[in-house]
TORPA-4810 file (N, C-alpha, C, O; in nm, 3 decimals):
<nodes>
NODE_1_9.552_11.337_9.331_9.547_11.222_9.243_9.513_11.099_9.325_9.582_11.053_9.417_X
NODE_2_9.379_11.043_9.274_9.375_10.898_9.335_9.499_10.759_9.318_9.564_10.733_9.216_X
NODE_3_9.501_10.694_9.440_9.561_10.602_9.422_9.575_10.474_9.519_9.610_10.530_9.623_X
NODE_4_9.569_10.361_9.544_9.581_10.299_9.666_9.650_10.380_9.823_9.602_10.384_9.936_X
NODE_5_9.771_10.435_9.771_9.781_10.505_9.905_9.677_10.615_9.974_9.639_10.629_10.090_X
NODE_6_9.646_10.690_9.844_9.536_10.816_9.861_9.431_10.788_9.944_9.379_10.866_10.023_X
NODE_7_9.392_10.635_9.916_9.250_10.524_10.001_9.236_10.533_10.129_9.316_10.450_10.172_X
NODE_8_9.180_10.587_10.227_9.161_10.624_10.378_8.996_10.553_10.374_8.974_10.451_10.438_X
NODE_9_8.937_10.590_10.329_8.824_10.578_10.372_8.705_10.507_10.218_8.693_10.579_10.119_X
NODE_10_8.644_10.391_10.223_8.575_10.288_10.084_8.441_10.288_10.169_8.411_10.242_10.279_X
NODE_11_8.355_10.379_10.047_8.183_10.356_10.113_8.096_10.227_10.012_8.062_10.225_9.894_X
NODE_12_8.086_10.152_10.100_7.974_10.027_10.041_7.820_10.023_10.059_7.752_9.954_10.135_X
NODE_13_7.782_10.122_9.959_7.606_10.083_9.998_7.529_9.968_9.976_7.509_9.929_9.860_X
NODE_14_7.483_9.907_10.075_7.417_9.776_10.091_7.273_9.770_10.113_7.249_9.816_10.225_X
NODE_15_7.153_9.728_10.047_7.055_9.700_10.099_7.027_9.560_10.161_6.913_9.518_10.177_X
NODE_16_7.110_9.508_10.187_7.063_9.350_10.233_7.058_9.252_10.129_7.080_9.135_10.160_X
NODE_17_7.021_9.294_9.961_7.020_9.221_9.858_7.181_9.168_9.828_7.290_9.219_9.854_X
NODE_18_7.131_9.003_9.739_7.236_8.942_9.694_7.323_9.029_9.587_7.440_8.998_9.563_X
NODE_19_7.258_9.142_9.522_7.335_9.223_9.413_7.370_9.304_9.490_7.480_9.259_9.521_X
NODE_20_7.356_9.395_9.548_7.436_9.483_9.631_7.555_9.395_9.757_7.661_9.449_9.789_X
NODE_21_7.526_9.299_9.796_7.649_9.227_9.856_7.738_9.188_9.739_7.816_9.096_9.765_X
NODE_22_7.744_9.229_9.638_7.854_9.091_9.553_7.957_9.236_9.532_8.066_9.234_9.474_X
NODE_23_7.894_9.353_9.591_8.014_9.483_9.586_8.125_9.401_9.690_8.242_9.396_9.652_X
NODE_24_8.076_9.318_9.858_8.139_9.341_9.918_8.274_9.285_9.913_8.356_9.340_9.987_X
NODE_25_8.321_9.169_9.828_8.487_9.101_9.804_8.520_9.264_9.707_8.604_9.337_9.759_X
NODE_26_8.489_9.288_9.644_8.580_9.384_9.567_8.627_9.516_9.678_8.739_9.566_9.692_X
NODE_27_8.512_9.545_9.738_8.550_9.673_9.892_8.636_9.575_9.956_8.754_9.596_9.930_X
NODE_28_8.615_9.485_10.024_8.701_9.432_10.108_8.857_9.420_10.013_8.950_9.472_10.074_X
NODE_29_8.887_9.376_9.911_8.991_9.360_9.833_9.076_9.479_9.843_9.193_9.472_9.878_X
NODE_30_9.013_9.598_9.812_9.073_9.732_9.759_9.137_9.812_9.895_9.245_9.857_9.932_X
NODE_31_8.973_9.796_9.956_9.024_9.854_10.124_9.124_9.770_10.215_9.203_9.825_10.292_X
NODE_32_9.116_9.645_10.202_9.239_9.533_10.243_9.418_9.637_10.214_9.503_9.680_10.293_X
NODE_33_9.406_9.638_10.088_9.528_9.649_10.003_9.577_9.849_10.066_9.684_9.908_10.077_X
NODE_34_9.464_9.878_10.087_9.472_10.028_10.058_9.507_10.057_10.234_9.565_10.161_10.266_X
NODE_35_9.467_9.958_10.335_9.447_9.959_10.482_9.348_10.112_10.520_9.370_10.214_10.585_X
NODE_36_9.232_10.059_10.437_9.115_10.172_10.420_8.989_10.132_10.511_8.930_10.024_10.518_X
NODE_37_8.977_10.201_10.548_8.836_10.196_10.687_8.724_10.166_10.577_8.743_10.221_10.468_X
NODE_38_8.606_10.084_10.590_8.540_10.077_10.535_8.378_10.119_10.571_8.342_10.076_10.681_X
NODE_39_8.288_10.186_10.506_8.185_10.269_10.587_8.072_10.218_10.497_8.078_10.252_10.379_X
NODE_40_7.943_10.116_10.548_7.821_10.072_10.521_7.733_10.163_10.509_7.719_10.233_10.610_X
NODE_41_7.660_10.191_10.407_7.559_10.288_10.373_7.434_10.196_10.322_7.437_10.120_10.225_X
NODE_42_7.333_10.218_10.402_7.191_10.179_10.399_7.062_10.273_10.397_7.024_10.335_10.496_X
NODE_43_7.008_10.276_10.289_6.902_10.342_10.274_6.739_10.339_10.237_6.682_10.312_10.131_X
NODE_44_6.690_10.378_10.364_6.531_10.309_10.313_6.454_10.408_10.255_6.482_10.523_10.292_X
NODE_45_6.366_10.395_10.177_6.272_10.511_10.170_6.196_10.552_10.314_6.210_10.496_10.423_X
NODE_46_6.115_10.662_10.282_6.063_10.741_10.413_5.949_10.676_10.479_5.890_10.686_10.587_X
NODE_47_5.940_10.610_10.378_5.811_10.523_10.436_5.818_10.366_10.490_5.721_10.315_10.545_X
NODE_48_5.916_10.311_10.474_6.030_10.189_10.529_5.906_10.190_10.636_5.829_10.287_10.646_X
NODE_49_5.894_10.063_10.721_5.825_10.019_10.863_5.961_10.006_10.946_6.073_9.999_10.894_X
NODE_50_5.938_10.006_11.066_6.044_9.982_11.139_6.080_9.854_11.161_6.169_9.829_11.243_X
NODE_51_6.028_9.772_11.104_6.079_9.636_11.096_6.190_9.600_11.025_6.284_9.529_11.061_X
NODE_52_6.166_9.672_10.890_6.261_9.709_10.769_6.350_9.782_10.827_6.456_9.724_10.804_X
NODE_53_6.370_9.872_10.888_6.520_9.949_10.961_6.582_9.879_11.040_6.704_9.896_11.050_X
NODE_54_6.509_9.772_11.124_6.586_9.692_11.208_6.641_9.603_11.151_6.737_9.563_11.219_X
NODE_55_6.626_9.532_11.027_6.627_9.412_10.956_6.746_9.502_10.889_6.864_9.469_10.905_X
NODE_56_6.712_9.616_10.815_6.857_9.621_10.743_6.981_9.694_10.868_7.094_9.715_10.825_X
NODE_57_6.954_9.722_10.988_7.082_9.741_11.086_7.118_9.622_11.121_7.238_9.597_11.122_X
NODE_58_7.025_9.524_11.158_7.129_9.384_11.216_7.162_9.330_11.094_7.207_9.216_11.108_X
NODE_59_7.156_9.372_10.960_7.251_9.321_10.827_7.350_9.388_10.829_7.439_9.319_10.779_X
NODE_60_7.401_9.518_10.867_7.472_9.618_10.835_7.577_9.569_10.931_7.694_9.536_10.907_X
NODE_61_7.491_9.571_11.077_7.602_9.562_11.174_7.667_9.322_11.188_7.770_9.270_11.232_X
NODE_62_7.587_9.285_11.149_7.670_9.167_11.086_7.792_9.148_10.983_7.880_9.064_10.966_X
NODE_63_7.742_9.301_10.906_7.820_9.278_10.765_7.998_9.372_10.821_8.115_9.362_10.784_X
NODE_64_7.936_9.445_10.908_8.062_9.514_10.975_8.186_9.442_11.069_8.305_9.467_11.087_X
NODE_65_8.093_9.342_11.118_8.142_9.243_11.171_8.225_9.143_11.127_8.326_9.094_11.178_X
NODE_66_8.167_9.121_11.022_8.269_9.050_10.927_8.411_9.067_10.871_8.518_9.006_10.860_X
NODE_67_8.344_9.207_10.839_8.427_9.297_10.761_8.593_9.312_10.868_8.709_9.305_10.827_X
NODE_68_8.552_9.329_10.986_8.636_9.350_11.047_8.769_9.304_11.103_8.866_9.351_11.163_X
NODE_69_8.716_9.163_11.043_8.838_9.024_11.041_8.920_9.079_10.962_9.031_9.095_11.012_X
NODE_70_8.902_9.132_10.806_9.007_9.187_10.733_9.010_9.228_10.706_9.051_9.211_10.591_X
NODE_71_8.979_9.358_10.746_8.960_9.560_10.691_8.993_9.591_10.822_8.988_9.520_10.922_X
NODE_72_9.039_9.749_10.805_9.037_9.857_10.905_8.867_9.853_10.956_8.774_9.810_10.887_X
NODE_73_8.857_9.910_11.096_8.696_9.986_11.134_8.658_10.021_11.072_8.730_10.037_10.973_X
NODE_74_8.528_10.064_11.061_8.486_10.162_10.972_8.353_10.205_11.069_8.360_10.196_11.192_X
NODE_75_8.225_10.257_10.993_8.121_10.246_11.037_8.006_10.244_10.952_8.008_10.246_10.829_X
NODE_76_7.873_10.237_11.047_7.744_10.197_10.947_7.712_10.390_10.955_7.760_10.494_11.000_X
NODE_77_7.587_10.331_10.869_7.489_10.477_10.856_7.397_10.464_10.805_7.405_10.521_10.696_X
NODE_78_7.285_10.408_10.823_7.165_10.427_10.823_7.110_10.518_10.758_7.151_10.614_10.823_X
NODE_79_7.017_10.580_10.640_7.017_10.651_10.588_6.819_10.692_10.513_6.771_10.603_10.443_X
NODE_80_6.758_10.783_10.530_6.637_10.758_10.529_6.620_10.887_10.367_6.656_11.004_10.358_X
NODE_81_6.552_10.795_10.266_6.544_10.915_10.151_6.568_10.844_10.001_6.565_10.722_9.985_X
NODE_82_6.590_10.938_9.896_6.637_10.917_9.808_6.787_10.801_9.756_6.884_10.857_9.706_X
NODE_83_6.789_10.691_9.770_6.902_10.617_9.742_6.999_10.669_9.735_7.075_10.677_9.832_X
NODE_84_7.033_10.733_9.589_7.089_10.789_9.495_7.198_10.928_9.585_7.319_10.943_9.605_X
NODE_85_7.069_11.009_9.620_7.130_11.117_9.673_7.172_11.098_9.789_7.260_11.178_9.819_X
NODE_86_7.144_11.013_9.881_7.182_10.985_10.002_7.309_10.954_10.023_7.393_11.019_10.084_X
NODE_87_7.323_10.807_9.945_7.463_10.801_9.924_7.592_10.876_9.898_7.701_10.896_9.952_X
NODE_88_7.512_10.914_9.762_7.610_11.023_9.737_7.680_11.133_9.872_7.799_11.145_9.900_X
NODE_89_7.575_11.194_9.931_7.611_11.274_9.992_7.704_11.221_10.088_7.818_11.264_10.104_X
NODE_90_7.642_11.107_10.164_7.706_11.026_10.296_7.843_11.045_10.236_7.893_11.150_10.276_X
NODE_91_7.929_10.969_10.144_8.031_11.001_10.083_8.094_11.109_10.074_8.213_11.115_10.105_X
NODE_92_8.022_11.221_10.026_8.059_11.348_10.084_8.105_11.378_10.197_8.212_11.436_10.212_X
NODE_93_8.007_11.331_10.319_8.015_11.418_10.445_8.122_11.291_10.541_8.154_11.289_10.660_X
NODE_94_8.147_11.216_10.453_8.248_11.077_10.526_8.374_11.103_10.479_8.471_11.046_10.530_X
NODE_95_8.393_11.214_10.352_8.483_11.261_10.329_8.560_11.099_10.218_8.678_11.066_10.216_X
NODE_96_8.471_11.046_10.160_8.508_10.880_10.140_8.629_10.883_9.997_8.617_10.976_9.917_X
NODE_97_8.706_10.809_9.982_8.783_10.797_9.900_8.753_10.766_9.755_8.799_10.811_9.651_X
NODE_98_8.648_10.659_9.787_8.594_10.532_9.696_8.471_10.482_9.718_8.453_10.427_9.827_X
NODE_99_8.392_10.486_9.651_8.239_10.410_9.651_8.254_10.313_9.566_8.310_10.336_9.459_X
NODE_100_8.207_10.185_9.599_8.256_10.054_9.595_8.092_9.990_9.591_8.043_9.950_9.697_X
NODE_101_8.017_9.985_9.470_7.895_9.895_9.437_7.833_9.819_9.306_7.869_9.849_9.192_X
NODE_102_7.766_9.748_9.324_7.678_9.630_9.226_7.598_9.705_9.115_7.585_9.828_9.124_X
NODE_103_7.552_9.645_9.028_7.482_9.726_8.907_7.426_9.587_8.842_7.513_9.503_8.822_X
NODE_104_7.294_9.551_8.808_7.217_9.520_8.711_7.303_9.509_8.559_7.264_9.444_8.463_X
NODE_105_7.363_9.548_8.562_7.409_9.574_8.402_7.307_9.621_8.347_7.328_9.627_8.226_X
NODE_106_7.217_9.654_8.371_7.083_9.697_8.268_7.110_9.800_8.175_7.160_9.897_8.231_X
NODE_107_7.092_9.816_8.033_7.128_9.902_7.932_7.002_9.944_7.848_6.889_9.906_7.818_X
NODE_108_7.070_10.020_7.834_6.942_10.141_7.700_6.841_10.126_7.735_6.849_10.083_7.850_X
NODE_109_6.733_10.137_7.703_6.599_10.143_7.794_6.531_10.085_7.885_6.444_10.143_7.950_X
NODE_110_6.549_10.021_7.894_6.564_9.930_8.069_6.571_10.020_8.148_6.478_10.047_8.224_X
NODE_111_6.738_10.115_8.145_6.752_10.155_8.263_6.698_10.317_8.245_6.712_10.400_8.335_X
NODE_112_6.647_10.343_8.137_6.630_10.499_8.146_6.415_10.446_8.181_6.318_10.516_8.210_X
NODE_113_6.429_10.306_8.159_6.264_10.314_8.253_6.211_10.277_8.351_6.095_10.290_8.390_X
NODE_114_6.363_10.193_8.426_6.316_10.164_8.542_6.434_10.275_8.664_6.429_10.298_8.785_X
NODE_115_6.530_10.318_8.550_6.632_10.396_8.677_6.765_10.330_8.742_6.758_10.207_8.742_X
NODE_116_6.837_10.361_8.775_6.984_10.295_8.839_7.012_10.325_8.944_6.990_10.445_8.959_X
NODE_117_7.054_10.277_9.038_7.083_10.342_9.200_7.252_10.358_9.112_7.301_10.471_9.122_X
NODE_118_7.328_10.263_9.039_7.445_10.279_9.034_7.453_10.441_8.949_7.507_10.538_9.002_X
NODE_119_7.397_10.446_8.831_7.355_10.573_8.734_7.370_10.657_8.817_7.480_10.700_8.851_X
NODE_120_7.271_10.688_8.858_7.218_10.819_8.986_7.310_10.845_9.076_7.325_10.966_9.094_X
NODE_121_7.374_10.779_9.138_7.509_10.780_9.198_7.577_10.900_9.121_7.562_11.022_9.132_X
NODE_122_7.683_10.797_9.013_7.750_10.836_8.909_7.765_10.997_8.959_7.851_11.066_9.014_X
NODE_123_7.589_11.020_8.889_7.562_11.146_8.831_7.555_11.245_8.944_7.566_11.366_8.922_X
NODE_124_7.534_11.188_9.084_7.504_11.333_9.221_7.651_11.329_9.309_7.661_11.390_9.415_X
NODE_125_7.772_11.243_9.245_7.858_11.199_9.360_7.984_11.286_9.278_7.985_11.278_9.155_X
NODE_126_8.089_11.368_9.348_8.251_11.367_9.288_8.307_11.263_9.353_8.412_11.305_9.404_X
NODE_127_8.294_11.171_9.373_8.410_11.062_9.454_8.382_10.923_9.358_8.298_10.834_9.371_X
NODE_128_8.454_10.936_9.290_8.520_10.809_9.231_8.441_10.680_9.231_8.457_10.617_9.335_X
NODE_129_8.362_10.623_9.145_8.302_10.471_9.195_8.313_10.374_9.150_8.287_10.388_9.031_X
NODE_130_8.343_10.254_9.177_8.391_10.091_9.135_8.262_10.005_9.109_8.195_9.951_9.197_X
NODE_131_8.239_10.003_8.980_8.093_9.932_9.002_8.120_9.757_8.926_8.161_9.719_8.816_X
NODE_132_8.081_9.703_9.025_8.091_9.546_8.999_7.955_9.523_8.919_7.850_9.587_8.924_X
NODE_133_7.999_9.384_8.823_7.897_9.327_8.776_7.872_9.207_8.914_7.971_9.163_8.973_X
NODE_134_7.744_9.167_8.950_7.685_9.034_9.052_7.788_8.945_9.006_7.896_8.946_9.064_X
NODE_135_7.767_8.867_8.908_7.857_8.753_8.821_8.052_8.763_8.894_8.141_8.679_8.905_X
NODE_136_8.043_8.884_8.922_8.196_8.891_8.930_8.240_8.935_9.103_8.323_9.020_9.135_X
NODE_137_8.173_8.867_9.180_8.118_8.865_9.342_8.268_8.798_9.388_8.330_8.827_9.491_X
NODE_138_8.292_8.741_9.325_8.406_8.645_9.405_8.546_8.707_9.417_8.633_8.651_9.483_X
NODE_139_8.572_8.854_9.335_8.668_8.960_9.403_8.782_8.843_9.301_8.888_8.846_9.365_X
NODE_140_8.796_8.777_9.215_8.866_8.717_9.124_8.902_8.811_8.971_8.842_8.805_8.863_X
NODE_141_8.997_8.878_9.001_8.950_8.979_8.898_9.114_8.920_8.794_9.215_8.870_8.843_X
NODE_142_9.085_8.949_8.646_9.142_8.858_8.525_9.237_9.025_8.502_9.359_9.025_8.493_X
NODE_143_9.157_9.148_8.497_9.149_9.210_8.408_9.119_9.359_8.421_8.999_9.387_8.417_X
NODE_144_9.195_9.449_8.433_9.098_9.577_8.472_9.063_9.661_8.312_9.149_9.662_8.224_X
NODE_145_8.963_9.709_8.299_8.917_9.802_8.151_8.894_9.923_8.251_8.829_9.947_8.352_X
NODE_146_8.986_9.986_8.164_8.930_10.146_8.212_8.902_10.228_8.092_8.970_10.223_7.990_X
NODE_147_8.791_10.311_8.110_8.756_10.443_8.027_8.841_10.510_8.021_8.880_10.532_8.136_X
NODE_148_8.929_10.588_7.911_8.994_10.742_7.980_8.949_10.826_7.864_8.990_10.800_7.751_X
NODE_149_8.846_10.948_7.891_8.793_11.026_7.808_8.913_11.185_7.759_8.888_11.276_7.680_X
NODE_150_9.044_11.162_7.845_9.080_11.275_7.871_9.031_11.405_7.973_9.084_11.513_7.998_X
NODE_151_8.908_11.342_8.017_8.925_11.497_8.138_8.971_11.464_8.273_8.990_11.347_8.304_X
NODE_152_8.989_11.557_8.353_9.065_11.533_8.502_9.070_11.429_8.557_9.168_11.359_8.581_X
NODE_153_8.926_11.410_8.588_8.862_11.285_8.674_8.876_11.135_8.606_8.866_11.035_8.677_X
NODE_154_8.907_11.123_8.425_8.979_11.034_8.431_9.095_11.024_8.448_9.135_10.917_8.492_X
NODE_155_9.185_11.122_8.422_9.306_11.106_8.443_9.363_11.031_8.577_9.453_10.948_8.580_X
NODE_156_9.284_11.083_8.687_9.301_11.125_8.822_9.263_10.957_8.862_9.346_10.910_8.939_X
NODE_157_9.202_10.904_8.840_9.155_10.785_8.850_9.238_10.671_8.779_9.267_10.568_8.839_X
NODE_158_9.277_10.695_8.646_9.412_10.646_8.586_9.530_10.571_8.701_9.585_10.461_8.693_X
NODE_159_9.540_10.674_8.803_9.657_10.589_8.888_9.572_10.517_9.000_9.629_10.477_9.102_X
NODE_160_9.443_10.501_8.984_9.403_10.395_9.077_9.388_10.280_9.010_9.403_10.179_9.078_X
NODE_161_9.362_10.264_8.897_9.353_10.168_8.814_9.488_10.077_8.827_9.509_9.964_8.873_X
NODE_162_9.591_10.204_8.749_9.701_10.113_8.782_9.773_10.078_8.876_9.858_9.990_8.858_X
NODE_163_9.750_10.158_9.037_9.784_10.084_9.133_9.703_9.952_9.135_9.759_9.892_9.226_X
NODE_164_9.631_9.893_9.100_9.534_9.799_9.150_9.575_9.702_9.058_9.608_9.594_9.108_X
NODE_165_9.581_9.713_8.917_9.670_9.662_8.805_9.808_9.574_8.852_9.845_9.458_8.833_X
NODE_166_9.876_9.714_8.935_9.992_9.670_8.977_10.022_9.544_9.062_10.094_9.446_9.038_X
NODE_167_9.921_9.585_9.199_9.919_9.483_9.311_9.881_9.351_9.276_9.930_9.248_9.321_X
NODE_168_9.787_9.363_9.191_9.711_9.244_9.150_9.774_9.162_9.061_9.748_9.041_9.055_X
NODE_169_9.849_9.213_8.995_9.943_9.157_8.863_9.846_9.150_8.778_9.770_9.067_8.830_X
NODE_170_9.799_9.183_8.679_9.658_9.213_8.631_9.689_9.297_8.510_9.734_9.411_8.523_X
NODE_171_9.665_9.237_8.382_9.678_9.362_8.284_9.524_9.454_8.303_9.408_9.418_8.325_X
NODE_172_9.609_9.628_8.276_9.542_9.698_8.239_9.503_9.754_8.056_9.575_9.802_7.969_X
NODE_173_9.391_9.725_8.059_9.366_9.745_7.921_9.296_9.925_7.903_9.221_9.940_8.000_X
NODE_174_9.295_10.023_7.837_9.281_10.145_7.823_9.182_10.164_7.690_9.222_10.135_7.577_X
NODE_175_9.066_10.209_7.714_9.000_10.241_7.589_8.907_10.373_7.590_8.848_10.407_7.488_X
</nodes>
């Protein structure tokens, strides 16, 4: 069963963009609370220049840097391929607790025509994911909404909610 204690290890995939950084107060928040190592995931396509790999490692390893004032270590990973699946897997093979990222909000056909790195995730990952709206960057949270459909994986997720509910003093709302 997930839960703040369960939290060892929060993967943040970052491309360098302002929407994928506004994941990072909510990772830093959770992994803060949880005293969870936090692990940077960056991924270029195969065809990236090496200018672009260097540009997103001295972001990664700045952003680690930061990070490190008030999180556990963690580490980067560099990642060459499919977004979606990459991540996912890295998470896998990091053994990660929590994937912790940004989303467009984009809905109904929008996103079934341009695609979701958050979606695609979702759909190739078993590890649990926190997806921030940009707008809500400042890790100021009013309010948690959780889904619970009745199967495992919500259930199981249920006590991360309300640990986080808890710490935060924060009503949880259930729908």
């Amino acid at each position: 069963m997930l839960n703040l204690k369960s939290i060892s290890k929060v993967s943040i995939p970052l491309d360098g963009s302002d929407l994928a950084s506004s994941a990072l107060p909510w990772a830093t928040l959770i992994s803060s609370a949880a005293r969870a190592s936090v692990h940077l995931v960056g991924v270029l396509e195969s065809e990236e220049n090496q200018e672009n790999r260097d540009l997103l490692l001295d972001y990664l390893e700045r952003t680690e840097s930061e990070l490190e004032k008030r999180t556990s270590k963690g580490s980067i990973h560099t990642l060459e391929g499919n977004a979606p699946k990459e991540i996912a897997e890295q998470a896998r093979i990091e053994k990660s607790d929590l994937i912790v990222m940004a989303s467009h909000s984009r809905t109904g056909v929008l996103t079934r025509l341009l695609g979701s790195v958050s979606f695609w995730v979702l759909r190739f990952t078993t590890v649990p994911v926190m997806i921030v709206k940009p707008e809500s960057g400042d890790a100021t949270v009013r309010k948690i909404l959780y889904p619970v459909d009745g199967s495992t994986p919500s259930e199981e997720g249920l006590s991360l909610a309300a640990g986080l509910s808890s710490i935060l003093t924060i009503p949880l709302y259930l729908f």
